[in-house]
C-alpha positions as a Markdown table, in Angstrom:
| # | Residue | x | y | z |
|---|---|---|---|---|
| 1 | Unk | -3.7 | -17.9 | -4.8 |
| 2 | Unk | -0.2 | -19.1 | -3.6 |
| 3 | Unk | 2.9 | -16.6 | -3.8 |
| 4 | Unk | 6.1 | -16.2 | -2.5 |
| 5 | Unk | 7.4 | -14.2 | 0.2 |
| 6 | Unk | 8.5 | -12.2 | -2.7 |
| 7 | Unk | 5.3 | -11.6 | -4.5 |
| 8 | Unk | 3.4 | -10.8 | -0.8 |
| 9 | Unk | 5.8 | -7.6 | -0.9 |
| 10 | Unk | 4.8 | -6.4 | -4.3 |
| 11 | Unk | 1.1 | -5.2 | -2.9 |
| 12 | Unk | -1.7 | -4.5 | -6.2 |
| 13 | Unk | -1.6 | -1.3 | -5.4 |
| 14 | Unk | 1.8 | -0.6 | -6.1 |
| 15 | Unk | 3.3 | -0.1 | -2.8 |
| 16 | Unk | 6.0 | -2.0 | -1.2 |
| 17 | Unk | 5.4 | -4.3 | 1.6 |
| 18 | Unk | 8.3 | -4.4 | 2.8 |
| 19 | Unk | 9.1 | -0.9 | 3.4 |
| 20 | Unk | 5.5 | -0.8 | 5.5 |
| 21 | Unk | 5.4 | 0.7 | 9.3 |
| 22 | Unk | 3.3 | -2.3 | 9.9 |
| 23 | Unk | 6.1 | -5.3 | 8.6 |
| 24 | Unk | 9.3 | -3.0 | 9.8 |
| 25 | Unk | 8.1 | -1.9 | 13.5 |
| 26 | Unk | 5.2 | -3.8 | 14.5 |
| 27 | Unk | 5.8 | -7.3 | 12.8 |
| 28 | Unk | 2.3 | -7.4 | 12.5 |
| 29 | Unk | 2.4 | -8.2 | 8.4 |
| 30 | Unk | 3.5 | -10.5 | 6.1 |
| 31 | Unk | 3.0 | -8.2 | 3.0 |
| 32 | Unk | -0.4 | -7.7 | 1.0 |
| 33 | Unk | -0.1 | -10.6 | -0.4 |
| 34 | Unk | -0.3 | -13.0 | 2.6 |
| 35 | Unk | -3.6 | -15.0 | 2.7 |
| 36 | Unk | -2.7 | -16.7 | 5.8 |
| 37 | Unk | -5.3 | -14.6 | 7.9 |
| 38 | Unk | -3.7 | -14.3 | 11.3 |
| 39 | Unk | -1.8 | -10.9 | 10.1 |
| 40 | Unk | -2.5 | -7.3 | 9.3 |
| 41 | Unk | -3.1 | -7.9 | 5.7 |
| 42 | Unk | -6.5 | -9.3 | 6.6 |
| 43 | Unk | -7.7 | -6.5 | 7.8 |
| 44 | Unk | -5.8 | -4.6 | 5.2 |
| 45 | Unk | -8.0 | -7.0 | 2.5 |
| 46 | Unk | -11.5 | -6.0 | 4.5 |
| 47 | Unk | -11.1 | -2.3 | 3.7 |
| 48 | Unk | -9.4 | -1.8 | 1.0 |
| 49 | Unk | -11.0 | -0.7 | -2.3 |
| 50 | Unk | -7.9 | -1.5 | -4.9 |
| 51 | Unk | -7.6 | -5.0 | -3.5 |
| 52 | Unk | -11.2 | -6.0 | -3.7 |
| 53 | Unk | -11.3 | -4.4 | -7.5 |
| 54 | Unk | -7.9 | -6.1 | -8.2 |
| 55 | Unk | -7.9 | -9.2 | -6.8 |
| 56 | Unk | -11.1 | -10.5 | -5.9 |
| 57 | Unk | -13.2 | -8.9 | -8.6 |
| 58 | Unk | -10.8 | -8.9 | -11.3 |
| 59 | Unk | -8.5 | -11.7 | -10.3 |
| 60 | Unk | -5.4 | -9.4 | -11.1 |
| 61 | Unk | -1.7 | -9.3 | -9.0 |
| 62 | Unk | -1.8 | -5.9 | -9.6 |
| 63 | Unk | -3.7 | -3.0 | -11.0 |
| 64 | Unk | -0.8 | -2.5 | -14.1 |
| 65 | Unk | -2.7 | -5.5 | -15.6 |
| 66 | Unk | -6.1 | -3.8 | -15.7 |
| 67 | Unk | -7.2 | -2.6 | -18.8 |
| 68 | Unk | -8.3 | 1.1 | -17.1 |
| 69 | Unk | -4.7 | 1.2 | -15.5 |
| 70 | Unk | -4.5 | 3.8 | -14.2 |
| 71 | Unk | -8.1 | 4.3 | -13.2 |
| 72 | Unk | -9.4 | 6.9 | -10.9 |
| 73 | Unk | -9.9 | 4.9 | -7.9 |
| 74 | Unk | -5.8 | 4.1 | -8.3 |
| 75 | Unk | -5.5 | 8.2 | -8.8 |
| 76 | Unk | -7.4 | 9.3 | -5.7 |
| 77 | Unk | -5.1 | 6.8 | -3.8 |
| 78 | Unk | -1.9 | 7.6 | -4.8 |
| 79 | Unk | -2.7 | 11.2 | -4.8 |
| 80 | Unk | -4.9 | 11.3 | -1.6 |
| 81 | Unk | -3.6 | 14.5 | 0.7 |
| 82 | Unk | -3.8 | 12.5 | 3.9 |
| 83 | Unk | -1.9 | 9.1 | 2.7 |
| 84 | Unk | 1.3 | 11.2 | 0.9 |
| 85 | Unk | 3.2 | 8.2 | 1.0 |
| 86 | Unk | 1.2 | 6.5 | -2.0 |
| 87 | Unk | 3.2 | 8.7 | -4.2 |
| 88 | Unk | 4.7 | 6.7 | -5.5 |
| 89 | Unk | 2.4 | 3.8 | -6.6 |
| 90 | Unk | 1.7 | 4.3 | -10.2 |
| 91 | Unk | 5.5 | 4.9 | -11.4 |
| 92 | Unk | 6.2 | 1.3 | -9.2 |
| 93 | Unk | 3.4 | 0.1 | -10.9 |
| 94 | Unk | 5.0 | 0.6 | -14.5 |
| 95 | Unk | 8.5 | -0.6 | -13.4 |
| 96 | Unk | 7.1 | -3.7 | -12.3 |
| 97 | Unk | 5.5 | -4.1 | -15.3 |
| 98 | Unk | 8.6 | -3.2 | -17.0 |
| 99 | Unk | 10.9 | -4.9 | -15.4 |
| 100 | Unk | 8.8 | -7.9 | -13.6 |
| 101 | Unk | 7.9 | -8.6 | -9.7 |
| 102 | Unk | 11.2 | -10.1 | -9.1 |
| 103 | Unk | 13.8 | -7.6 | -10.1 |
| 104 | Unk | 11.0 | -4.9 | -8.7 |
| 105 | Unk | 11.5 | -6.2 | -5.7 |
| 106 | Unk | 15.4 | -6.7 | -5.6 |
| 107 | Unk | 15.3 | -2.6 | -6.5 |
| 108 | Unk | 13.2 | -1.9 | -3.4 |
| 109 | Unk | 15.4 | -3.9 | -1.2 |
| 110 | Unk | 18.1 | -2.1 | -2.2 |
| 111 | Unk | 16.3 | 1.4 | -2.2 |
| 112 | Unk | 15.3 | -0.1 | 1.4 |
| 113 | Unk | 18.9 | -1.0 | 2.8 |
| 114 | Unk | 19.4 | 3.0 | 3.0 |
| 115 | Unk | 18.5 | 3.7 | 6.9 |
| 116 | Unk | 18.6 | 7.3 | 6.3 |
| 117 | Unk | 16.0 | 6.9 | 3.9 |
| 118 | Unk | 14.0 | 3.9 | 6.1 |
| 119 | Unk | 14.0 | 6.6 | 8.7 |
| 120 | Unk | 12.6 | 9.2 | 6.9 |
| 121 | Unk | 9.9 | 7.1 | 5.0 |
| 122 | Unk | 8.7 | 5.4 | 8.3 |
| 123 | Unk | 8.6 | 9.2 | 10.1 |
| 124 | Unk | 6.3 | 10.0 | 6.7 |
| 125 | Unk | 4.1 | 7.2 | 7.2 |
| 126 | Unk | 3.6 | 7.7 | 10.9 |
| 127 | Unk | 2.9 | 11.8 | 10.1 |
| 128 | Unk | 0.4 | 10.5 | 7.2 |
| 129 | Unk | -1.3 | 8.4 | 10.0 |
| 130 | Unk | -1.3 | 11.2 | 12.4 |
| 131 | Unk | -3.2 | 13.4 | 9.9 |
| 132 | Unk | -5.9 | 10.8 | 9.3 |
| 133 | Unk | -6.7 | 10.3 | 12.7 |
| 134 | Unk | -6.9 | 14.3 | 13.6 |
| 135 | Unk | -9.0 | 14.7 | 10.3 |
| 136 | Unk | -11.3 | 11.8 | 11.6 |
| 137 | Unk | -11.8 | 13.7 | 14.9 |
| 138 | Unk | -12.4 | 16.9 | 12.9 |
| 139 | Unk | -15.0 | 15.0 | 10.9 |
| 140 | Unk | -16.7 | 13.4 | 13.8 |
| 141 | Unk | -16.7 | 17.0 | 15.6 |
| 142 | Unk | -17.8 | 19.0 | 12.6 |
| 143 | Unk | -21.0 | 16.2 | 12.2 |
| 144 | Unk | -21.4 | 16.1 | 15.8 |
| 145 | Unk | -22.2 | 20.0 | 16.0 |
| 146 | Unk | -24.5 | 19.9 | 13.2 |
| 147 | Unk | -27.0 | 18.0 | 15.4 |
């Protein structure tokens, strides 16, 4: 599947790419929509659930073009307790079905430009990855003691 740089920012799940802790501090992403294999997204592709239904199952660009929109594997996601910063991903996904990848994306680059905002999102995403890896450790102790 080719796309443009624009398109690798509008991820099937919803999210923006470009707004991602990965692309902004590490430069370690192209967006979800990369296929070039040497970044982040590969990995990304591996263990993600919505992206193997979406994409490789389905053949979709996102999930707003599946016919159980919004299904409960999209729900758990956006409302998961640990990831809080998925929010958002079912509203994005009716705008951009509403209004189109390409002025979607124009919109988040402008919602982006806002550093106060950049700031806060990228502290959000950092606290949401902090809370994963302490509940992993909980869940590796808890299943280590039942031994």
């Amino acid at each position: 599947m080719n796309v443009s740089d624009e398109e690798r920012l509008a991820a099937p799940c919803g999210l923006y790419c470009g707004a991602c802790i990965d692309r902004l501090l590490h430069k370690s992403c192209h967006g979800c929509g990369c296929e070039c294999g040497k970044c982040d997204s590969s990995e990304h592709h591996k263990q993600c659930d919505i992206y193997e239904c979406c994409v490789e199952k389905n053949g979709f660009k996102d999930c707003s073009e599946c016919q159980d929109f919004p299904c409960s594997m999209l729900m758990r996601f956006c409302y998961n307790p640990v990831w809080l910063h998925h929010l958002p991903v079912i509203e994005n996904l009716r705008r951009r079905k509403t209004v189109g990848i390409s002025r979607w994306v124009k919109e988040q680059k402008e919602t982006w430009k806002n550093e106060w905002y950049l700031r806060r999102w990228i502290w959000f995403q950092k606290e949401c990855e902090d809370r994963l890896k302490r509940s992993r450790k909980d869940i590796e102790t808890m299943f280590s003691n039942e031994k």
